[in-house]
C-alpha positions, 0 to 999 in steps of 0.5 A, a space after each residue: 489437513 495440517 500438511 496442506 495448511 503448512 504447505 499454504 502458510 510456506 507458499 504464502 511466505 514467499 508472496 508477503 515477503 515481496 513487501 521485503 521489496 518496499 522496506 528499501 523505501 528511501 522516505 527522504 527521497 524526492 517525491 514528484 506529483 503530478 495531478 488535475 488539480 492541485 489545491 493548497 489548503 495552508 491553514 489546514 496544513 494540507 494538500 489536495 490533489 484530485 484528477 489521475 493522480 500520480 506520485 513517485 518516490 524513487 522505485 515506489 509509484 503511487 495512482 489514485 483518483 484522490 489523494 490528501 497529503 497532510 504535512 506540518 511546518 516545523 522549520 518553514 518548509 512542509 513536512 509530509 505525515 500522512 498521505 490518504 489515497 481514494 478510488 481507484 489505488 494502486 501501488 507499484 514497485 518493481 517487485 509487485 502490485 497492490 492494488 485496493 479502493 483506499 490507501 494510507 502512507 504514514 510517512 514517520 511511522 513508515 507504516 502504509 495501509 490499503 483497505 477495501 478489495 486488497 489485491 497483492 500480485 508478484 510474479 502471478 502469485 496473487 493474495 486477496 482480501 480487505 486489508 493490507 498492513 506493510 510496515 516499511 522498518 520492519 518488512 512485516 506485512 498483514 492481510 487479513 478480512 478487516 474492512 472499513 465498516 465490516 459488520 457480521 461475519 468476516 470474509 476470508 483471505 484468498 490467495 494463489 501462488 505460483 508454484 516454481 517447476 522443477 527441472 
């Protein structure tokens, strides 16, 4: 039993290790959007796009149904702090695939978490469960069963991987 748990966490580490993929992240580069509806809420110092919304930063694409951008004006221009995605989420880079019902990018903290039937695809290897934590500084990334409003008992983390073939 113990050799097969170690053999799950070696070929587990491969897959939590594409977020690796994300820590490159340029947070200073340009980010474009591109939405149905676009709605400036200034007083409230937010943004609200709705209708197949989709944002790119450098290699990193964003889709949702809905995503809330909260921003301040220190020096007159707005700075983006948070991003809070609904419906339909799913995160591409080159590398991978993650795809949940809900997503929040935190852009000082470098710190994006997706909740809500989590899928995480590289390559055919795939990890399944409620929550996903990448921090972007740190490359460390969690997966666990924790939903929003989980009550009684957790659910677990699945996963599958692909198994190189040796020649």
């Amino acid at each position: 039993m113990k050799r097969i748990l170690l053999a799950a966490a070696l070929l587990a580490a491969p897959v939590l290790a594409q977020v690796s993929a994300l820590k490159g992240l340029d947070s200073s580069a340009p980010v474009d959007v591109d939405a149905a509806r676009i709605e400036v809420q200034d007083a409230a110092n937010q943004a609200v796009f709705s209708g197949d919304v989709v944002i790119r930063q450098g290699q990193l694409t964003l889709y949702a149904d809905n995503v809330k951008i909260l921003y301040t004006r220190k020096t007159g221009d707005p700075e983006m702090q948070r991003l809070d995605a609904r419906g339909n989420v799913r995160l591409i880079s080159p590398s991978e695939r993650a795809t949940a019902n809900n997503g929040i990018y935190d852009v000082a903290g470098r710190i994006i978490t997706m909740t809500g039937n989590v899928t995480l695809d590289r390559g055919g290897s795939m990890l399944k469960g409620q929550r996903l934590v990448l921090n972007l500084d740190t490359g460390l990334s969690s997966f666990d069963s924790r939903g929003p409003g989980t009550t009684g008992t957790p659910g677990r983390v699945t996963g599958r991987f692909v198994v190189p073939q040796r020649k």
